[in-house]
C-alpha positions as CSV (number, residue, x, y, z in Angstrom):
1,X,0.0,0.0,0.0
2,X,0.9,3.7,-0.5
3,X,-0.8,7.0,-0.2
4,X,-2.2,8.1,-3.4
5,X,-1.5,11.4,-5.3
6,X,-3.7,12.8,-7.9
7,X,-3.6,16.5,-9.7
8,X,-7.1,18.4,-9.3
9,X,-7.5,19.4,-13.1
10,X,-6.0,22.6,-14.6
11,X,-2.5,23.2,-15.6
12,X,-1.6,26.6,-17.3
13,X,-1.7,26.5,-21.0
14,X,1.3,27.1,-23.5
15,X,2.0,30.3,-24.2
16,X,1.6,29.3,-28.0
17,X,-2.0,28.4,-27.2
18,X,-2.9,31.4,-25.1
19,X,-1.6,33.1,-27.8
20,X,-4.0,31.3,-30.1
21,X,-7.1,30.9,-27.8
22,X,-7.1,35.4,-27.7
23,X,-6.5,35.1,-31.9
24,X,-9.4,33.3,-31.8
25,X,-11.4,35.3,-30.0
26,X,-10.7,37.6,-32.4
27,X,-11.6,36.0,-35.5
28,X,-8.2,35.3,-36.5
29,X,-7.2,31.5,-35.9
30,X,-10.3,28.7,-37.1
31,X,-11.9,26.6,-35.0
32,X,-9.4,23.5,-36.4
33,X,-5.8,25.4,-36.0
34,X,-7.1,26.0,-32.4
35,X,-8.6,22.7,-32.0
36,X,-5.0,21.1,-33.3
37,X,-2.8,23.4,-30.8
38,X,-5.5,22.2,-27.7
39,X,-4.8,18.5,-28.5
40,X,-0.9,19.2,-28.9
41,X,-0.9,21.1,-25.4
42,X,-2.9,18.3,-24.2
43,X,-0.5,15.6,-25.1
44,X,2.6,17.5,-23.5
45,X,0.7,17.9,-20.5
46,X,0.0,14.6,-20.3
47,X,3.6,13.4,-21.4
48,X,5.0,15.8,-18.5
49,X,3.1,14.5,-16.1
50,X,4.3,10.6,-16.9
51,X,7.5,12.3,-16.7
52,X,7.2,13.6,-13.1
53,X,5.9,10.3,-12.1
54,X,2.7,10.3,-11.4
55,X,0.4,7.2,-11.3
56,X,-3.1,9.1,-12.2
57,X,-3.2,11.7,-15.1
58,X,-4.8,14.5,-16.3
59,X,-5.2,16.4,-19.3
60,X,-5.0,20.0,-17.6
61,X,-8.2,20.8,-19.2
62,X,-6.1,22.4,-22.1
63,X,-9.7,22.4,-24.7
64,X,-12.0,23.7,-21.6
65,X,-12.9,27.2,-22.0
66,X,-13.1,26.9,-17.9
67,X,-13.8,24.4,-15.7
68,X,-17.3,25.3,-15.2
69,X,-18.2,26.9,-18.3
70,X,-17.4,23.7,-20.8
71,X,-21.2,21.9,-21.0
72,X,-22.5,25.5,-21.8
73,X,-20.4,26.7,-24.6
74,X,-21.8,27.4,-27.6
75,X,-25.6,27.4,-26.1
76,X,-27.8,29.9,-27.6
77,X,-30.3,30.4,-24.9
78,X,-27.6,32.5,-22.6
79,X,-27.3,36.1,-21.8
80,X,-24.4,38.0,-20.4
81,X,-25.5,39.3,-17.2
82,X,-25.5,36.2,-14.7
83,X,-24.0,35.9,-11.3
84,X,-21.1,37.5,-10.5
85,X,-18.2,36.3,-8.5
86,X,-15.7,38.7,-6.6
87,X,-12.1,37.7,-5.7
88,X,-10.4,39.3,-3.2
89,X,-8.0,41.1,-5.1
90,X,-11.2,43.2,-6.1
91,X,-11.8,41.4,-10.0
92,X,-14.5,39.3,-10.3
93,X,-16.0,36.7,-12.6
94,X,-19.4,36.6,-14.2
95,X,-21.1,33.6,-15.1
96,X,-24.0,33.7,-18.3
97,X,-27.8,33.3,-17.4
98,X,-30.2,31.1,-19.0
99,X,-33.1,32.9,-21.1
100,X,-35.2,29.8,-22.1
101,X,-35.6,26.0,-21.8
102,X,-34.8,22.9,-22.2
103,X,-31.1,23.2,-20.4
104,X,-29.0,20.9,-22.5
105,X,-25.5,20.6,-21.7
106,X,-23.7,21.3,-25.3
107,X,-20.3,19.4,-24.3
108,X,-19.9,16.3,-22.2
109,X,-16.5,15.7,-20.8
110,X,-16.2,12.5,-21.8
111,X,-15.0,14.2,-24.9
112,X,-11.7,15.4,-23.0
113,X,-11.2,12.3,-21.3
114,X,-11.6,10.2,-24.6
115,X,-9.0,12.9,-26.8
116,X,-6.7,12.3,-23.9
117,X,-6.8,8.8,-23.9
118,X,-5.4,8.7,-27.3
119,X,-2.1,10.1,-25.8
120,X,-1.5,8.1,-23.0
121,X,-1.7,4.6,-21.6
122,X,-1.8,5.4,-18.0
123,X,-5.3,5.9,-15.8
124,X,-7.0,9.0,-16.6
125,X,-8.9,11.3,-14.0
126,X,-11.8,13.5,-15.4
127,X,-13.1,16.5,-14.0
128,X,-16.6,17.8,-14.3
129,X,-18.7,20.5,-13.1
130,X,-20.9,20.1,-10.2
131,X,-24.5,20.8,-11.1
132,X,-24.4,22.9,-7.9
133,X,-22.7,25.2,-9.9
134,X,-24.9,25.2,-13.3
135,X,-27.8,25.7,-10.9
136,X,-26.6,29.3,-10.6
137,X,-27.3,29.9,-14.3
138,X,-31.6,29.8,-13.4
139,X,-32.9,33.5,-13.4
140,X,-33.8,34.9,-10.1
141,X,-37.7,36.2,-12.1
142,X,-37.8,32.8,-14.1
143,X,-38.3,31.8,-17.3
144,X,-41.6,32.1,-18.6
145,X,-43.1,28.5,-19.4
146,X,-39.7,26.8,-18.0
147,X,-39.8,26.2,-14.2
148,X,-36.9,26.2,-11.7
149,X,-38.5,22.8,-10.8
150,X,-38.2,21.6,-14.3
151,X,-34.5,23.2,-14.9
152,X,-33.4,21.5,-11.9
153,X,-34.7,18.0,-13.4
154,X,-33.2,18.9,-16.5
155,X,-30.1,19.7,-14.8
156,X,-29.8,16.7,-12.5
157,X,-30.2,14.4,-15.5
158,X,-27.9,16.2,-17.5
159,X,-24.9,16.2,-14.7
160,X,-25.6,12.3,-14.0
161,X,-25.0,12.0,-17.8
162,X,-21.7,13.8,-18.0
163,X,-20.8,11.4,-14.8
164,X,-22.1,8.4,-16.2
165,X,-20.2,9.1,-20.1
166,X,-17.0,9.4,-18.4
167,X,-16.9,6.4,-16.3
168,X,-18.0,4.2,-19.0
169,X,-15.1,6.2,-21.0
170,X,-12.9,4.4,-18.4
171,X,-12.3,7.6,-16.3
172,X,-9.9,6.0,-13.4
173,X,-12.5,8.7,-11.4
174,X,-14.7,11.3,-11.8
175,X,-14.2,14.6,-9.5
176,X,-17.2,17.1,-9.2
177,X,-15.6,20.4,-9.0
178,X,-17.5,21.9,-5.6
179,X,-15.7,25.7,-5.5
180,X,-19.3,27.3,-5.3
181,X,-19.5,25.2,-1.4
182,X,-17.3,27.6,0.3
183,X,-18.5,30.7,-1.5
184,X,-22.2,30.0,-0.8
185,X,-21.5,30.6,3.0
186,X,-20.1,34.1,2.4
187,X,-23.2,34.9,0.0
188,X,-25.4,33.1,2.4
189,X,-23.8,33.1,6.1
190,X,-27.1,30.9,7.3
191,X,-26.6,28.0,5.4
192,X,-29.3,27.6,3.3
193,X,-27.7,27.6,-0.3
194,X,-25.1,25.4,0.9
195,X,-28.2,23.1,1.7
196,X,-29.8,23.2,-1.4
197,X,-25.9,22.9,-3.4
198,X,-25.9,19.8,-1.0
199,X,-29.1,18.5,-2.0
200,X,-28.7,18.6,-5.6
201,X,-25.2,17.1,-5.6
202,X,-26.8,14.5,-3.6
203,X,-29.9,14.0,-6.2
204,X,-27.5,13.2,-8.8
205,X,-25.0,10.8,-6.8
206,X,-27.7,9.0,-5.3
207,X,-28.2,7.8,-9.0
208,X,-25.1,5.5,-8.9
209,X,-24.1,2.9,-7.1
210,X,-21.6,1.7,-4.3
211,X,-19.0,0.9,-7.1
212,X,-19.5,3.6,-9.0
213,X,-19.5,6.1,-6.1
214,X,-15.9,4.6,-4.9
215,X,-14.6,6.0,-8.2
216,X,-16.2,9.4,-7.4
217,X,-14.9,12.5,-5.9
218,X,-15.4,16.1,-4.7
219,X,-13.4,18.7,-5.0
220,X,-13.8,21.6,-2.3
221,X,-11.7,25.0,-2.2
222,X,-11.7,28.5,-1.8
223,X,-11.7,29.3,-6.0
224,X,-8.3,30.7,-7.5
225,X,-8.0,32.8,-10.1
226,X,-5.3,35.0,-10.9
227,X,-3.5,34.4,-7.9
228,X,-6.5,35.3,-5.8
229,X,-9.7,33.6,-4.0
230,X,-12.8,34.1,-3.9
231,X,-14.0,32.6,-0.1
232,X,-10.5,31.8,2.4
233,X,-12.1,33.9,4.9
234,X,-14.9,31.5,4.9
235,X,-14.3,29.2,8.1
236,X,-14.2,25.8,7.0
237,X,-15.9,24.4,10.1
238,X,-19.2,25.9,8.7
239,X,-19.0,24.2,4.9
240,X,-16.9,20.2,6.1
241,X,-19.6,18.7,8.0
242,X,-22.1,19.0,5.1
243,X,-19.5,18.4,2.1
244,X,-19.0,15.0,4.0
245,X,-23.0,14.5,3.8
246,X,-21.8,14.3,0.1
247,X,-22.1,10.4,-1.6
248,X,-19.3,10.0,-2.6
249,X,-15.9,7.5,-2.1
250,X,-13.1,10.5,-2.1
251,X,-13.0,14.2,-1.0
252,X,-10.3,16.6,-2.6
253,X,-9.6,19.2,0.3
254,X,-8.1,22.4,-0.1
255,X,-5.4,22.7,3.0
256,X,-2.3,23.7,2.2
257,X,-2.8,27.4,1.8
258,X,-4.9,27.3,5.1
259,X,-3.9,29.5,7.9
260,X,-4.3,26.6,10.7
261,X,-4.4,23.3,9.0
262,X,-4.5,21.2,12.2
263,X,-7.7,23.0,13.1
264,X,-8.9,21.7,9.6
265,X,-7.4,18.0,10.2
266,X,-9.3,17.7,13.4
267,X,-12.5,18.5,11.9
268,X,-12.1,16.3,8.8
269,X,-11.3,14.0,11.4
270,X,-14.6,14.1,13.6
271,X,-16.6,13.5,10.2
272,X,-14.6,10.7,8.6
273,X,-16.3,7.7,8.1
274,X,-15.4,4.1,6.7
275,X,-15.4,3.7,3.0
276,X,-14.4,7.3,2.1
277,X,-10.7,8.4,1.1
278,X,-9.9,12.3,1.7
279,X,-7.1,13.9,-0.3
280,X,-5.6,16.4,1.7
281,X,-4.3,20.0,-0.5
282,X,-0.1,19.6,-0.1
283,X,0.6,22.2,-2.5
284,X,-0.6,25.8,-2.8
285,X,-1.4,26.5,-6.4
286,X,-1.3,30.3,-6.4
287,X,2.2,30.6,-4.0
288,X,4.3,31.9,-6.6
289,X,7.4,29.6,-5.1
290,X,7.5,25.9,-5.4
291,X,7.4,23.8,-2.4
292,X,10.1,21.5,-2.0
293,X,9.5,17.9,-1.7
294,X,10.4,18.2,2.1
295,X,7.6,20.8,2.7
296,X,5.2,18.5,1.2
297,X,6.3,15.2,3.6
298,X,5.9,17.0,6.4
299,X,2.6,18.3,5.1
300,X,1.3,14.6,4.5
301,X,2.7,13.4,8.2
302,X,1.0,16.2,9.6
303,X,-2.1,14.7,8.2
304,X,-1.1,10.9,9.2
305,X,-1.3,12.3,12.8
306,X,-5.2,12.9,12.3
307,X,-6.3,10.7,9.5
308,X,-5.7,7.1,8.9
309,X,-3.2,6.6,6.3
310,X,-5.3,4.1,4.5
311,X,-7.7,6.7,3.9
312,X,-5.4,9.4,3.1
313,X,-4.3,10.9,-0.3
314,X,-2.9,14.2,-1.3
315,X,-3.0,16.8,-3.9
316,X,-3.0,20.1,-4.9
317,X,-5.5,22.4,-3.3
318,X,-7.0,23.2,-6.8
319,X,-6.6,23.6,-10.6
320,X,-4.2,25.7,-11.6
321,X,-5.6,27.8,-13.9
322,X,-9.1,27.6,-13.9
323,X,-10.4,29.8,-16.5
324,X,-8.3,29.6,-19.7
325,X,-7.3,33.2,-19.8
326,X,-5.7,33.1,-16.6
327,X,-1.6,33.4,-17.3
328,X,-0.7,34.3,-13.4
329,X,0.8,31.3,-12.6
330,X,3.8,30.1,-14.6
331,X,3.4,26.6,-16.7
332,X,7.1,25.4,-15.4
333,X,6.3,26.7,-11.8
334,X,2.8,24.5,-12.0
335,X,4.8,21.6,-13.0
336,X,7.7,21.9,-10.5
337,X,5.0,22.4,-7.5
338,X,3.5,18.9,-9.3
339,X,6.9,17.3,-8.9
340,X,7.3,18.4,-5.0
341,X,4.0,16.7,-4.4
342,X,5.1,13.6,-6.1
343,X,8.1,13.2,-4.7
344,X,7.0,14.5,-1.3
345,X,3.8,12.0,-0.6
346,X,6.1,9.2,-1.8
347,X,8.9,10.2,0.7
348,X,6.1,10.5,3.5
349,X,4.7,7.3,2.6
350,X,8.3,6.2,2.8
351,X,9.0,6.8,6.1
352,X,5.2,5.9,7.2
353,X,6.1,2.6,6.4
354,X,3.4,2.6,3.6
């Protein structure tokens, strides 16, 4: 046995693609010269990570416009002035807003799992969008002759879709990104959205069984975004007991850019139960130095001292670049903090005796 260590999804783009993805935008690269660059920035990603080492791959979400905005793209029935979300640093993101029914995702991401699959031999994890999130995109005055009720139905089986494609895709897992958990406490202090996020999450992994839950997982953080976040002032001991009401086998948690981390051990702790596998954050994403591989052992046997090892992972405490535009963090940098986890968890495990 050994403690498993899995990337969370994002990995900054080449420069040769962010260059390409803006020319796009612009009308001045087609649809196939970008497609072509996406799948070679995929491959590289992929390659580098085999490289590095590690067991469980990802594609870095190189073709997603972001990691909550790919089942929407292209979808006609949007407008522009959705919910916004403010990072501290004072810039904010704004998602679209649905203007009629049916809700159809337009992309499943199967289709990144299956283009990446053609690169690489090794298991492949695939991130997807909590329907939590897409619930957002309902109009607070409605749509006329399309329901909230009938939105969230629509929404539920769409999200069980995209979960179901992937494992039958041979996904080695499926991770719901959860980002909007946290936030909802600072938008709602009292709990109540975080209730309903819960609910819905809960509505669509209820669907699957034992089996198929043990291959799924859900990612929780704070957002980042240009080297900033959008809720780490949001105490976690309001938002862990209910993410662990969650179905599912494994729990990605944001911990190593946490002010007191033992404080968030000991409450993972208290809600741990049999059958689950948490992987704890060991590197901070938006830190604009790498850890070393010794900061990261000492990060997992901190962890060892409150959770059993053989329910303990690691990995990073989120994507590392989100959205696609996002250039703030360094492709190389991304990679070397990949390394020190690596090499890190495998030098805790090491002396664990694992």
């Amino acid at each position: 046995m050994s403690i498993p260590t899995e990337p969370i999804g994002s990995i900054p783009r080449p420069s040769t693609l962010q260059a390409a993805l803006a020319a796009h935008a612009e009308g001045r690269t087609s649809d196939a010269e970008l497609a072509a660059l996406q799948d070679r920035a995929t491959a590289e990603t992929l390659t580098r990570l085999e490289d590095l080492g590690c067991t469980v791959l990802v594609d870095g979400e190189q073709s997603k416009p972001s990691f909550v905005t790919y089942p929407i793209a292209g979808l006609t029935t949007l407008a522009a002035d959705g919910a916004v979300i403010p990072f501290a640093d004072g810039h904010s993101r704004q998602l679209p807003v649905l203007t009629a029914g049916p809700f159809r995702y337009q992309t499943h991401a199967d289709t990144y799992l299956l283009a990446a699959r053609e690169h690489t031999s090794r298991p492949v994890k695939q991130a997807v969008i909590a329907p939590s999130a897409l619930s957002l995109l309902y109009p607070g005055n409605g749509i006329d002759g399309y329901s909230r009720e009938q939105f969230l139905a629509d929404l539920a089986d769409e999200a069980e879709a995209d979960i179901r494609r992937c494992l039958d895709a041979g996904a080695h897992s499926v991770q719901l990104d959860f980002t909007e958990g946290r936030l909802s406490l600072k938008l709602d202090p009292s709990g109540g959205v975080l209730d309903d996020f819960v609910a819905l999450n809960n509505e669509v992994l209820g669907r699957f069984g034992d089996e198929e839950r043990a291959k799924l997982g859900v990612h929780t953080c704070p957002g980042g975004d240009h080297d900033s976040t959008h809720s780490l002032d949001v105490d976690y001991a309001g938002l862990l007991p209910k993410l662990f009401q969650l179905k599912a086998g494994n729990f990605y948690v944001q911990l190593a850019s946490e002010p007191d981390p033992e404080r968030v051990l000991r409450i993972i702790a208290d809600q741990l139960r049999p059958g689950i596998r948490v992987f704890v954050g060991v590197t901070n994403p938006i830190g604009t130095t790498a850890e070393t591989p010794e900061e990261v052992r000492d990060r997992v046997l901190l962890a060892a001292r409150y959770l059993p090892v053989g329910q303990l992972g690691t990995c990073d405490d989120c994507g590392f670049a989100p959205f696609a535009d996002d250039t703030s963090t360094s492709r190389d940098l991304a990679f070397a903090k990949i390394e020190a986890r690596v090499r890190g968890t495998a030098m805790a495990a090491a002396e664990l005796g694992v």
